[in-house]
C-alpha positions in Angstrom: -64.6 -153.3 114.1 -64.3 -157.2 114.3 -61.9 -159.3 115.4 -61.1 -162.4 113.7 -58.9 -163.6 116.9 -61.8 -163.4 119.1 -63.7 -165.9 117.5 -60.6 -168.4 117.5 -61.1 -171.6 119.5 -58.1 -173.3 119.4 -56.2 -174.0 123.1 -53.7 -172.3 123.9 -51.3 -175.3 123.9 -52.6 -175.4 119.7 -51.7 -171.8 119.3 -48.3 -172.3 120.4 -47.9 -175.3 118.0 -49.1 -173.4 115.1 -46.4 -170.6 116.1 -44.2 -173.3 115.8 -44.9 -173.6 112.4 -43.2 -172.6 108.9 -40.7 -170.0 108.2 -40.1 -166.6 110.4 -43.0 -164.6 108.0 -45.3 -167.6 107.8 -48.5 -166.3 108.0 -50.6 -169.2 109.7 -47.8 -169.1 112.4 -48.3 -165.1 112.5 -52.5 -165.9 112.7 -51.4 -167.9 115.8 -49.3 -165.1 117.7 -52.2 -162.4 117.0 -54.7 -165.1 118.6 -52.8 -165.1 121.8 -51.7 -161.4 121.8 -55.4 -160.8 122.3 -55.9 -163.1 124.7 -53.6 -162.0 126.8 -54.2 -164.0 129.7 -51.6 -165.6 132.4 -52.3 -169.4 130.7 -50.2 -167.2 127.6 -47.7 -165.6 129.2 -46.6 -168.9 131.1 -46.6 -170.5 128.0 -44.3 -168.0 126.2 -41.8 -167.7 129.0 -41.4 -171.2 128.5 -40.9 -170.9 125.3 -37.8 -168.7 126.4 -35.8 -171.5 127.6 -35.8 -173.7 125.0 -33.4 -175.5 123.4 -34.6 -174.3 119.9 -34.1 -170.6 118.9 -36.9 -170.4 116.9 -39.0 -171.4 119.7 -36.9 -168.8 121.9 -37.8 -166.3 119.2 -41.3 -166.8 119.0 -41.7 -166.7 122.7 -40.2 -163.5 122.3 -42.6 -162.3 119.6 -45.9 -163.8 121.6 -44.4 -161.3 125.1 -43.6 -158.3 122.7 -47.2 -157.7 122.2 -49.2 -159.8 125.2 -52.7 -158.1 125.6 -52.3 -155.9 122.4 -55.7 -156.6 121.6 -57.5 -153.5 119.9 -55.8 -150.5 119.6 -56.2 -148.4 123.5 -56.1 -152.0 125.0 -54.1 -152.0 128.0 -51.1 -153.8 128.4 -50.7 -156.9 130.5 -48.1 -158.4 132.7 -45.7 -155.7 131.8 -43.0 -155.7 134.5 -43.0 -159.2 134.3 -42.7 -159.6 130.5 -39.8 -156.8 131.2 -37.8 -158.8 132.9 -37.8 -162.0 130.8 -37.1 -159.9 128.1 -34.3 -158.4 129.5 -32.9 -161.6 130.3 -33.3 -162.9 127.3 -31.6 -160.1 125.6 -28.6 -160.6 127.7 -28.3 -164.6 127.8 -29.1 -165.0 123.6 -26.5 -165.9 121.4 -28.7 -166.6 118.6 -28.9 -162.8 116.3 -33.1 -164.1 115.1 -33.8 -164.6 118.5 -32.0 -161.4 119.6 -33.8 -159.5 116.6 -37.5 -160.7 117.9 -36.5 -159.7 121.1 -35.1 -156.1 120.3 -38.3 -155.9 118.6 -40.1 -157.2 121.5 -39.1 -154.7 124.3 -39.6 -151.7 121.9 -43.3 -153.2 121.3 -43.1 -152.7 125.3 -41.4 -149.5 125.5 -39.4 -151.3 128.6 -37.1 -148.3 129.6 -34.6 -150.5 131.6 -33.7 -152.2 127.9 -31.9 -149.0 126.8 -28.8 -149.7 127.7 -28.6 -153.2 126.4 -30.5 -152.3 123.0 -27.8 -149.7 122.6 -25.6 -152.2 122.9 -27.1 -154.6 120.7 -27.0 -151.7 118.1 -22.6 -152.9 117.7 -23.8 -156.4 117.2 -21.7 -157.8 114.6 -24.4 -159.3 112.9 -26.9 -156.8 110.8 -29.9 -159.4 111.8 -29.3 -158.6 115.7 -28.8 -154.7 114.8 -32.0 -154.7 113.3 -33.2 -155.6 116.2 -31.8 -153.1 118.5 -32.8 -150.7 115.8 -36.5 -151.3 116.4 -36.3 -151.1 120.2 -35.0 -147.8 120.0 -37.0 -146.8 118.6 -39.8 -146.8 121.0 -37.1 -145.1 123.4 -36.9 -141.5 124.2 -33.7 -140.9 125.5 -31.0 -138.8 124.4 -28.9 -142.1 124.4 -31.0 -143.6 122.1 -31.3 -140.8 119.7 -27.3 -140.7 119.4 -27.3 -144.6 118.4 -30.2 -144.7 115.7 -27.8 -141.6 114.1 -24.7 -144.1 114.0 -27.7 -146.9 113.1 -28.3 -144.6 110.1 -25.1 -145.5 108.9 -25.2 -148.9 109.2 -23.5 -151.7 106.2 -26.8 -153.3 105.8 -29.5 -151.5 104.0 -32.4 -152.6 106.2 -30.9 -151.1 109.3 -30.1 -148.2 107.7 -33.6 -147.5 106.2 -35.8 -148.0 109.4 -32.6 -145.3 111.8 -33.4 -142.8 108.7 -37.0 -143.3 109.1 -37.2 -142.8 113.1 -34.5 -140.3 113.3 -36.8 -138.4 110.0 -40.2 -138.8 111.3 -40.9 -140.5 114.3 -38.8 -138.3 116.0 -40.0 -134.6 114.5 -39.9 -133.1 117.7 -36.3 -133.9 118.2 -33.7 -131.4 116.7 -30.1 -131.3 116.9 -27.0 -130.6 114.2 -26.1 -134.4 115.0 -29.5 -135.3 113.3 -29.7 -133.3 110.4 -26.2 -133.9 109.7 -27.2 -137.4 110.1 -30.0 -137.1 107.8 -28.0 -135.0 104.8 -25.6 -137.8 105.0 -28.2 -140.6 103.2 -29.1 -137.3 100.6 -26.3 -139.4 99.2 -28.8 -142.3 99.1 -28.8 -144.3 96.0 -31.7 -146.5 97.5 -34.9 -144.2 96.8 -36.8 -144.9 100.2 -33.7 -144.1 102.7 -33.3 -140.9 100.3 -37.0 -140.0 100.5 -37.0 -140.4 104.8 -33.9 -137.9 104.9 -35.5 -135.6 102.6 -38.8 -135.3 104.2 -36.7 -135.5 107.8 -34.8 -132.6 106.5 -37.7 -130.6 105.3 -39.7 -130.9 107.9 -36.4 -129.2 110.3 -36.8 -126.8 107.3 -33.1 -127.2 106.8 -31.8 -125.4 104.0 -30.0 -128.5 102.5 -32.9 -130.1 102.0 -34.1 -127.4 98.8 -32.3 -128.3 96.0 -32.5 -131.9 96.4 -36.5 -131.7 96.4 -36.0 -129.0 93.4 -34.2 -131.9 91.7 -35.9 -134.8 92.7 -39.3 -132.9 91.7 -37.8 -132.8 87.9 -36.9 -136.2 88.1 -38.3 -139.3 87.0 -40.2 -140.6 88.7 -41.3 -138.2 91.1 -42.1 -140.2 95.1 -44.4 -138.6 97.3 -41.7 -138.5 99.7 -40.4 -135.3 97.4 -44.1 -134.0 97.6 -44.2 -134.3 101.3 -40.9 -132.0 101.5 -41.9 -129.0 99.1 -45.0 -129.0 101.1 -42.5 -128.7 104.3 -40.5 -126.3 102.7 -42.9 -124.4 101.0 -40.3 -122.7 98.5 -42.5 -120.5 96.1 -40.1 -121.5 93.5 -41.7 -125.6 93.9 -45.1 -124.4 92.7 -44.7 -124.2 88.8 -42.4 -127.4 89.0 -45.4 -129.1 90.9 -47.7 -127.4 88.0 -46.2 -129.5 86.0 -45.8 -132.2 87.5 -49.5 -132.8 87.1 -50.1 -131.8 83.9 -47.8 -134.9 83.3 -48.9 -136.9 85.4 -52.4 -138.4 84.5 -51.9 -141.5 84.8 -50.1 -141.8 87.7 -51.9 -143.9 90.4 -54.8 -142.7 92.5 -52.8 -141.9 95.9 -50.0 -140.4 94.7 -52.2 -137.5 92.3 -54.4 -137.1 95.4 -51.0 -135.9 97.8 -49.7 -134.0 94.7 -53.5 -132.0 94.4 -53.4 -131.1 98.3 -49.7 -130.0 98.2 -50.1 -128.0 95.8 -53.5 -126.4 97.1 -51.5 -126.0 100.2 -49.3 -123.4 97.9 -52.5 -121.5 96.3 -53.7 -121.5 99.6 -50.3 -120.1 101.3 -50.6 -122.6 104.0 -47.3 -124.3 104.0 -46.6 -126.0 106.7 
């Protein structure tokens, strides 16, 4: 496999300037940060720790995004400078005002899977903006801890939609080896869902638990129109004989569905003929 950012020969001082540039998702800016995650050297992390104490959030917050993932090179690469990209972290977390800078580092520390953040990212998780809570959301993630577990489930019921979607999805299936009533309940509370994806990470959460409230909704949703793989993923969870005609059908009528989606529907429903259900 190559690496683009290897071959980059801009100085380190450049690659900060180019982080610099353009809106939050710009992706030259974004070319920049992966140049100096690889690197990964001490000439980087000095440079994004002063980046920390600036007078300009967006600097803050891109300092932030540069520590989140220092020496990320390849995947199996080993992580550099941890303890001290911990700390600055931490200390930005509990100095920032600004909720884009607090997202990026939220985001940051679960990049690092710093275990001394838990207690601040749980608090960041009742910021009053949905920006900072989105944050918190994704540094949870990356923790283990029973403490964190109980905040993504009030995350999953979060105002803003975002927020709500990425608790679902951790507390669904990141987190398949974790379960309590307080998660399923969690989870059979956005079956209510109108937005498809949140509904589709409950269901296959709830399938995969092989809780029982989890049937009818994929019985319906596999009569519906249209029909996500999400719903595919959970009959093959469940494994309800009474899914196999329904999924029958569902190909006969679905030829021109796209290439992915007909490829999942074939192996779930070998999985049936095959009485291998998971």
């Amino acid at each position: 496999m190559s690496y683009p950012e290897r071959d980059d020969e801009r100085s380190t001082e450049a690659l900060i300037q180019a982080s610099l540039e353009g809106e939050e998702d710009d992706e030259r800016a974004w070319a920049a940060i992966r140049v100096l995650h690889f690197r990964g050297t001490r000439d980087v992390l000095d440079a994004a720790l002063r980046l920390l104490d600036a007078p300009s959030a967006k600097a803050r917050g891109r300092g932030a995004d540069i520590l989140g993932q220092l020496g990320a090179s390849s995947p199996g690469s080993v992580p550099v400078f941890t303890e001290e990209r911990g700390e600055a972290l931490l200390g930005l977390l509990r100095r920032e005002e600004d909720p884009a800078v607090l997202l990026s580092a939220g985001a940051a520390l679960g990049h690092l899977r710093e275990p001394r953040a838990l207690s601040e990212l749980i608090r960041l998780a009742s910021h009053p903006t949905s920006e900072a809570r989105y944050g918190a959301v994704h540094g949870l993630a990356a923790m283990d801890a029973p403490e964190a577990v109980e905040a993504l489930i009030r995350l999953s019921s979060d105002e803003d939609r975002d927020v709500r979607n990425w608790a679902t999805f951790d507390l669904g299936t990141l987190r398949e080896d974790v379960d309590t009533p307080q998660l399923r309940d969690a989870l059979a509370a956005r079956l209510g869902e109108e937005d498809s994806e949140i509904f589709g990470e409950a269901l296959v959460g709830l399938a995969a638990r092989k809780d029982p409230r989890a049937v009818e909704p994929v019985r319906a949703a596999l009569c519906g129109n249209p029909v996500t793989v999400y719903t595919l993923e959970a009959a093959a969870s469940l494994g309800d004989p009474e899914f196999y005609p329904l999924l029958l059908a569902l190909r006969d009528s679905s030829a021109k569905a796209d290439g992915y989606f007909l490829s999942v529907l074939d192996d779930v429903i070998s999985q049936f003929e095959q009485g291998k259900q998971p």
